[in-house]
C-alpha positions in Angstrom: -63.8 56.6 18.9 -60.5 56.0 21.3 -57.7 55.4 20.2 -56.9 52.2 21.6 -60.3 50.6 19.4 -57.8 51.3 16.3 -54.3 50.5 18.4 -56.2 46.6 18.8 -58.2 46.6 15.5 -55.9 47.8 13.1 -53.5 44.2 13.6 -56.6 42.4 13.9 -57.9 43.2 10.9 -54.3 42.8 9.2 -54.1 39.2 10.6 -57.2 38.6 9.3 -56.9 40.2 5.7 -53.6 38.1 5.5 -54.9 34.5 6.8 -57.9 34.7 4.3 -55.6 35.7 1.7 -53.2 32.8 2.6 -56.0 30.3 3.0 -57.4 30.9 -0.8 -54.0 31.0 -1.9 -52.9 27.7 -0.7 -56.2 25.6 -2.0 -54.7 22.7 -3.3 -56.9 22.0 -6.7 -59.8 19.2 -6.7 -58.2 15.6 -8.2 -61.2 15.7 -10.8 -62.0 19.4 -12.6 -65.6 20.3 -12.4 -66.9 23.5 -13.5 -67.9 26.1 -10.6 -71.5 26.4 -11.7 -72.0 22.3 -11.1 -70.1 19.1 -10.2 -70.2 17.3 -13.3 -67.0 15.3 -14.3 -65.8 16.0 -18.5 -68.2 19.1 -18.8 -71.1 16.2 -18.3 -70.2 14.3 -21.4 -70.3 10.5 -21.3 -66.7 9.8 -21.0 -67.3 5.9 -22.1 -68.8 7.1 -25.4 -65.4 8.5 -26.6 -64.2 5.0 -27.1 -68.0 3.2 -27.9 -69.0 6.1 -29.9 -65.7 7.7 -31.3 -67.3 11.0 -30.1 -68.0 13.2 -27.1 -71.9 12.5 -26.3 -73.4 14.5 -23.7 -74.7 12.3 -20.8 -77.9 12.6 -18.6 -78.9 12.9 -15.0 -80.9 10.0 -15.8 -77.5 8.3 -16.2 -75.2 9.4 -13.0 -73.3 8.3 -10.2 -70.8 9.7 -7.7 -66.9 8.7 -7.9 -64.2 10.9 -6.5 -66.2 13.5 -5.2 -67.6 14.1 -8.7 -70.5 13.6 -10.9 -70.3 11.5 -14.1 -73.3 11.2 -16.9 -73.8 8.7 -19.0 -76.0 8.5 -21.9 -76.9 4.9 -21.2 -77.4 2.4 -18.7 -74.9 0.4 -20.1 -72.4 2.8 -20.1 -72.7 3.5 -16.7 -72.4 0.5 -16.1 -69.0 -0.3 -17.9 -67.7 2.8 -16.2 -69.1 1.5 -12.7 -67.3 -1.7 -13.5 -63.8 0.0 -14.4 -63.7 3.8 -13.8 -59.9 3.6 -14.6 -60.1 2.2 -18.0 -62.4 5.8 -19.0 -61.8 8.2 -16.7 -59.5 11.0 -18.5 -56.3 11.7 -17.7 -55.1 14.3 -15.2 -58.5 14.2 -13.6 -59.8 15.8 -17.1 -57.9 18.7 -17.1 -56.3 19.9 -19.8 -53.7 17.1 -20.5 -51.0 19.6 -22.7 -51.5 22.7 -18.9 -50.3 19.8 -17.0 -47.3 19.0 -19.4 -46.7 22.5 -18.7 -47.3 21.9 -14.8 -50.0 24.0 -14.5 -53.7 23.2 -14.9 -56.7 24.7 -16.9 -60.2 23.2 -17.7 -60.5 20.1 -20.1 -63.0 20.9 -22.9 -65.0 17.6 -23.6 -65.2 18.6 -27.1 -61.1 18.8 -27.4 -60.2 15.2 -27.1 -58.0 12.5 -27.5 -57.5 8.6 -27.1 -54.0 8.0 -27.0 -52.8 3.9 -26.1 -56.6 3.4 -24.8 -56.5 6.3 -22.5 -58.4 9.4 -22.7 -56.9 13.0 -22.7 -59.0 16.2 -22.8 -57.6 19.9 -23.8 -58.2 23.6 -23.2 -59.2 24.6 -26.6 -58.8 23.7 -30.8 -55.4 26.0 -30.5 -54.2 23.6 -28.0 -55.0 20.8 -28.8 -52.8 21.6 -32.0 -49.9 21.9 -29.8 -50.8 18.6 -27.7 -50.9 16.6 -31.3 -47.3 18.3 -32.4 -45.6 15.8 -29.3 -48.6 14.1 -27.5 -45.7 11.4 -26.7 -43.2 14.3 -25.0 -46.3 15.8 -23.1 -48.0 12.7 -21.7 -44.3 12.0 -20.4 -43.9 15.7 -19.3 -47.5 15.3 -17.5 -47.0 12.3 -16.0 -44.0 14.1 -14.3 -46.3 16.7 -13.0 -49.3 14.8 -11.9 -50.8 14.9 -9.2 -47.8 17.3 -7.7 -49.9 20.4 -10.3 -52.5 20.4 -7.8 -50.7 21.7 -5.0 
């Protein structure tokens, strides 16, 4: 090959190695977590059922609708509906991440099945280990969250 292919291909290529790497880097997170194998809000668990049910329930396709770019199950029609009718009142905090990573101002999955209702709103966490942190100060860490949301996402 001449030597002027590598003199134009060698920046090229570093341009473009560095503008992908910059791109992917500054991905701001999505508002709502959903897992990369699907676009199901809360792991696909019927968020309304934490407060109807005192439990996490998985919801069904049968059950869905589309809000904020994500999916969100049900495991009724009625609970649908109340969700349809206010989103805000079930939704979990922090867009269902883990509410005690974005105390911490950084964010990890929410694990349906690590939950808490705290002054009739719902907060979600990583794992059993910390959601025995988030119970220690759930007071100092919804304050420390609320600090950091939505900025965490950037």
């Amino acid at each position: 090959m001449n030597r002027s292919f590598f003199n134009i291909t060698i920046p090229v290529l570093t341009c473009l190695i560095a503008f992908i790497a910059a791109s992917t880097n500054a991905q701001a997170a999505d508002a709502i977590y959903t897992s990369p194998f699907n676009n199901n809000a809360a792991g696909g668990y019927d968020v309304v059922a934490y407060f109807s049910d005192g439990a996490p329930v998985k919801g069904s396709a049968e059950f869905q609708l589309e809000y904020e770019g994500a999916n969100w199950r049900f495991s009724s029609a009625e609970n649908l509906a109340a969700f349809e009718a206010s989103p805000d009142a079930y939704a979990p905090q922090y867009g269902g991440y883990c509410a005690w990573a974005v105390s911490q101002n950084y964010t990890a999955r929410g694990n349906p099945k690590n939950w808490t209702i705290v002054d009739g709103k719902l907060y979600l966490n990583y794992s059993d280990k910390i959601q025995a942190r988030w119970e220690k100060d759930r007071a100092g860490f919804i304050a420390l969250a609320n600090q950091n949301w939505p900025g965490v996402l950037e």
